[in-house]
N, C-alpha and C positions, 0 to 999 in steps of 0.2 A: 642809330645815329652815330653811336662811337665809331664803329668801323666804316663808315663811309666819308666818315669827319678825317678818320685816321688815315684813308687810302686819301683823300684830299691835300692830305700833309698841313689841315688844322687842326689847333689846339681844341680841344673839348674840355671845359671845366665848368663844374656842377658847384653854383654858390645854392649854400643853404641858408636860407634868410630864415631867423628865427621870425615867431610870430610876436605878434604885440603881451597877445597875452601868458605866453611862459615867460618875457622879458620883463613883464609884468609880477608874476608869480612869486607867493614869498619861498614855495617849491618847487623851482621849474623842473626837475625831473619827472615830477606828478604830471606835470602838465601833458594833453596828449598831443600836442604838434612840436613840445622836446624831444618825446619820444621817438613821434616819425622821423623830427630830424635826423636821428643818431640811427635809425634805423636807414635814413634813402644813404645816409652819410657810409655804414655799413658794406651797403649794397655796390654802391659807386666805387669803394672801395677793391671788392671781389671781382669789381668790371675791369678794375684799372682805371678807373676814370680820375681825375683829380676833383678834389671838393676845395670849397673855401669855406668854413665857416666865421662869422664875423660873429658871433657871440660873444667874445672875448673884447669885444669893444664896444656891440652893443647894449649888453649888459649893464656896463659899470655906469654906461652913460643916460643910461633908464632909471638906474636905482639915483644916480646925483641929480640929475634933472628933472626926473618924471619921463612921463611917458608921451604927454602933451610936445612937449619941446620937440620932438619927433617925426611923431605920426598924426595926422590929421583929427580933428576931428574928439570925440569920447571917446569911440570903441572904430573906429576908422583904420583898416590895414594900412592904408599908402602913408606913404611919410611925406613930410612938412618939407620947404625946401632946406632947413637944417639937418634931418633927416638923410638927404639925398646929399646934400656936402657930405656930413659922414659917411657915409658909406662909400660916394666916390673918393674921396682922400683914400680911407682903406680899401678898397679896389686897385688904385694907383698903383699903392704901396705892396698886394699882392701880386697883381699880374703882371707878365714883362710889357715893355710896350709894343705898341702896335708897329707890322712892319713897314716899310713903306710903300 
């Protein structure tokens, strides 16, 4: 996908959406979908590929809010549509914008 995204002359960026439950986690490093992420984050890395990880925002806002405020549900991966405002603000704020 990289190099045929790359001969296309499009962007390829690989967001790492943590999971519920390392955001969750009073050790997300224990956690095993932290792990994967620093590992595909790793890998993406050695590819050339760009990453985004939004950890850094979803975190702090997991631990002030809960986890409910978010994502759907008790144990529900998809997120609430507050959820999805965070994350598109920071997406915004990451990626350039679209061409025309």
């Amino acid at each position: 996908m990289r190099d045929e995204l790359r001969r296309r002359g499009i962007p390829f960026v690989v967001d790492i959406l943590p999971s519920r439950w390392a955001l969750d986690s009073t050790i997300p490093p224990e956690a095993p979908s932290y792990r994967s992420g620093r590992r595909i984050a790793a890998i993406a890395a050695d590819l050339g590929i760009r990453t985004l990880d939004p950890w850094d925002v979803l975190r702090p806002a997991v631990q002030r809010d809960g986890s409910s405020r978010y994502f759907l549900g008790d144990s529900d991966i998809h997120f609430t549509p507050e959820g999805h405002r965070l994350m598109a603000n920071w997406l915004a704020e990451h990626l350039p914008p679209p061409s025309p």
